[in-house]
C-alpha positions as CSV (number, residue, x, y, z in Angstrom):
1,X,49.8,173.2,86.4
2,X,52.5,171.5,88.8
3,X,54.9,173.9,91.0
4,X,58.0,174.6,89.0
5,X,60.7,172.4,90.8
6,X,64.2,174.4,89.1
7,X,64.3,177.7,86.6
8,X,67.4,178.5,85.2
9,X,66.7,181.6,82.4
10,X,63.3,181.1,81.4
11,X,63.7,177.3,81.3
12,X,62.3,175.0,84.1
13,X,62.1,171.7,84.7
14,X,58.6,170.1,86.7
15,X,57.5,167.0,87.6
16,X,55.7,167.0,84.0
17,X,59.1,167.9,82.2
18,X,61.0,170.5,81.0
19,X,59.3,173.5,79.2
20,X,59.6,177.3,78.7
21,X,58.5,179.8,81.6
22,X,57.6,183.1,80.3
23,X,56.1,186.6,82.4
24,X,53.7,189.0,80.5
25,X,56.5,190.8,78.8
26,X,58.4,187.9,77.7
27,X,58.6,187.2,73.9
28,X,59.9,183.9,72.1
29,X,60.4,183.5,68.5
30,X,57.8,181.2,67.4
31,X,58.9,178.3,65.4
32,X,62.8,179.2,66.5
33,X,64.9,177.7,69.0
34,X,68.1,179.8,69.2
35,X,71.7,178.0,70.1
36,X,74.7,180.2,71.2
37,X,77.8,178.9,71.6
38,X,81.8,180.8,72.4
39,X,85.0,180.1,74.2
40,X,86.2,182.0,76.9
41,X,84.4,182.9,80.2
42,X,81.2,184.5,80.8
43,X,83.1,187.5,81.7
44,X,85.1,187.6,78.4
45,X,84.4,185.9,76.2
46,X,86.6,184.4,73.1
47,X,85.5,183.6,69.6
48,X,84.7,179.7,68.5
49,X,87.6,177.7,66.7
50,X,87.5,175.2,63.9
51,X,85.6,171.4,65.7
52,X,84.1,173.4,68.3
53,X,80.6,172.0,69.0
54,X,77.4,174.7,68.6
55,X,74.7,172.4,69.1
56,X,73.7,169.5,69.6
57,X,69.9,167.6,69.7
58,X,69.8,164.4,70.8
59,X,67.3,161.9,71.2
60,X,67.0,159.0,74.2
61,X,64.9,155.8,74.7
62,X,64.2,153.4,77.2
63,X,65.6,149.6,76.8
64,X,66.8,148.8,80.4
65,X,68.1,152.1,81.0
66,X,67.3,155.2,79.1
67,X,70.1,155.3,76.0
68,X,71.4,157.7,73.3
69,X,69.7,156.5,70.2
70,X,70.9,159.6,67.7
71,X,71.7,162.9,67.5
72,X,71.9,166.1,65.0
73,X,74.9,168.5,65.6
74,X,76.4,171.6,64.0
75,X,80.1,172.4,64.6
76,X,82.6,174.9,63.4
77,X,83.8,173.7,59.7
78,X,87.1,175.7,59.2
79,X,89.1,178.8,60.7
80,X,87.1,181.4,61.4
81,X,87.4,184.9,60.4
82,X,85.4,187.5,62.2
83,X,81.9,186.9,62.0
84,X,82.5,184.2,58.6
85,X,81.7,181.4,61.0
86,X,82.0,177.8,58.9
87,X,79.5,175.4,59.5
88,X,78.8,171.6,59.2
89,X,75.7,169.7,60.1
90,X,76.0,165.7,61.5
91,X,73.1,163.0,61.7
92,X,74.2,160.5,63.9
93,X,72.1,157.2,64.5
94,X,72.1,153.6,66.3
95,X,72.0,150.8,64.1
96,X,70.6,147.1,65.9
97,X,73.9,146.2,66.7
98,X,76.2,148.7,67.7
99,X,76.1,150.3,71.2
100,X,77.2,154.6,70.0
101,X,75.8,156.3,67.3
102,X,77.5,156.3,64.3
103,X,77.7,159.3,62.1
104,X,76.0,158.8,58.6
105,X,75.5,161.7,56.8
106,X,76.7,165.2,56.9
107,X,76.4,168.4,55.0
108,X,80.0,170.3,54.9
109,X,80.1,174.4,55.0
110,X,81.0,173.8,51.1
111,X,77.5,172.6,50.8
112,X,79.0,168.8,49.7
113,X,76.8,166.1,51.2
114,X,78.4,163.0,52.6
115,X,76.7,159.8,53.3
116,X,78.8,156.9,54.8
117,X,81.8,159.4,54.6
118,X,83.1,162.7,56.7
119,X,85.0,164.1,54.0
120,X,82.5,164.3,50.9
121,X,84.7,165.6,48.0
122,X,81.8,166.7,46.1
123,X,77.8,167.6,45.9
124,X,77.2,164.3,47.1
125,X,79.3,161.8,48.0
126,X,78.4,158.0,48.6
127,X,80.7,155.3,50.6
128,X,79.4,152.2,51.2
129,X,80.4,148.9,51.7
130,X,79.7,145.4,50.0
131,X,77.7,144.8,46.8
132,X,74.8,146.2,48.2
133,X,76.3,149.6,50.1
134,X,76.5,150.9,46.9
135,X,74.5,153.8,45.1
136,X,70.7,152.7,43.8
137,X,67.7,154.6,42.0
138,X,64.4,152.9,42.1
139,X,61.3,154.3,40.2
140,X,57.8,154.5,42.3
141,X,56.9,151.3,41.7
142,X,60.2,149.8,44.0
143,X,62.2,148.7,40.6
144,X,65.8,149.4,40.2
145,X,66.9,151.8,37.6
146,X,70.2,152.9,38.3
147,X,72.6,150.9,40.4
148,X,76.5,151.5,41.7
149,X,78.3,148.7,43.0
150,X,80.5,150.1,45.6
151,X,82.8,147.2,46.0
152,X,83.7,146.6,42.4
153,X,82.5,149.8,40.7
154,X,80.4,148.1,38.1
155,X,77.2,150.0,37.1
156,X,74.0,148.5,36.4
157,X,71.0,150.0,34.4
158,X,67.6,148.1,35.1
159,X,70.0,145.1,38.0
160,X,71.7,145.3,40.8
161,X,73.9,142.5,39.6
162,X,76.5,144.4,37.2
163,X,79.2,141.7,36.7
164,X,81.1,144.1,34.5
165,X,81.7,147.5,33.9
166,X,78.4,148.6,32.5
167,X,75.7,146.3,32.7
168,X,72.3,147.2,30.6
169,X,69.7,144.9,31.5
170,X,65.7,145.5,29.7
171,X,63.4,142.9,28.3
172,X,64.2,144.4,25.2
173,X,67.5,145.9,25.3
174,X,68.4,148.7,23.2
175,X,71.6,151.1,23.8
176,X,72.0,154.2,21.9
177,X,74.6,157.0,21.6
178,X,72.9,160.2,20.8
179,X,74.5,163.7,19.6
180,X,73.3,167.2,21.3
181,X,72.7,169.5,19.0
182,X,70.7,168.5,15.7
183,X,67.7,167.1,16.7
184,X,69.2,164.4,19.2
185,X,70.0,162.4,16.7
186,X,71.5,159.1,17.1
187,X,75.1,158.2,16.1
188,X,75.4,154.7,17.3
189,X,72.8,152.2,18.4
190,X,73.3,148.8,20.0
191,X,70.8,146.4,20.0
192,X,69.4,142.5,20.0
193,X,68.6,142.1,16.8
194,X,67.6,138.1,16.9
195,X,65.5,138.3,20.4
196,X,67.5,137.2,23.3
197,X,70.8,135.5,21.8
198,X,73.6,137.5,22.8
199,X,76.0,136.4,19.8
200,X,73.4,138.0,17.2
201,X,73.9,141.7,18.5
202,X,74.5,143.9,16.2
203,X,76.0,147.6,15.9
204,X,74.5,150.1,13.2
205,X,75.0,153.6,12.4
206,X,72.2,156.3,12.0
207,X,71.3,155.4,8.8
208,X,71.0,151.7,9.1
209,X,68.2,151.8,11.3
């Protein structure tokens, strides 16, 4: 192995890179790599505040110099109270035009996930932009179920081209309104009852069908 060049607390840096430098009664955690983070000096230390940075794992690559190309980070998410220490975690990465990361998802200390937003108001929130920033659910085979249009807020079931409110779009479409309780039965059904020609559709109740 090469000569260690700088060790600063069990962590050294080589000609071959940076790495961990441990004696005979050193122990590590396996599998755990442990951040600390407070205000204050070394001498007295303070407790963190609400935006204060606790880690941060970035990533560089080469182009003509070596660049930031993302990032994850945890900061302090909210006033903290003793040892109640609110959390949020940030994915930050480069698109092919832009020269800083851009933030593009986060996970709040309320557990709400936010993609294309910093301020998710619920489980998971999604802000896009343009027809296709939207939300979309594609089964295995690459075909779109479920689409949101973000711009206009027009859904689409089975396109991604909803061009009003609800769009249902199936080689044979049928729509039907079912009540819980009572064997799922349904209470309203849409469908095409002449093939294709839109002006021939038809609604029946239950026992019509």
């Amino acid at each position: 192995s090469s000569a260690v060049d700088a060790e600063l607390g069990g962590i050294y840096v080589d000609t071959g890179g940076i790495g961990l430098l441990l004696s005979a009664a050193s122990t590590i955690g396996i599998g755990t790599l442990d951040f600390a983070k407070s205000r204050g000096t070394h001498a007295s230390r303070t407790s963190v505040a609400n935006g204060d940075q606790i880690m941060s794992i970035a990533t560089r690559a080469l182009g003509t110099v070596f660049t930031r190309t993302g990032s994850i980070q945890i900061n302090v998410d909210g006033t903290v109270s003793g040892n109640n220490i609110p959390t949020r975690m940030i994915f930050n990465v480069r698109d092919a035009v832009t020269t800083d990361e851009i933030e593009r998802m986060r996970i709040t200390s309320s557990g709400n996930i936010g993609i294309g937003t910093t301020s998710p108001l619920n489980t998971l929130h999604v802000n896009g932009s343009g027809a296709s920033g939207g939300f979309r659910v594609t089964n295995e085979s690459g075909t779109n179920v479920f689409f949101v249009n973000s711009t206009s807020g027009n859904v689409g079931i089975g396109t991604t081209g909803p061009d009003n409110v609800l769009v249902v779009a199936a080689t044979t479409p049928t729509v039907d309104i079912r009540a819980l309780g009572g064997g799922n039965a349904r209470v309203l059904r849409l469908l095409d009852v002449s093939g294709g020609t839109k002006t021939n559709w038809a609604i029946r109740a239950q026992q019509n069908d």
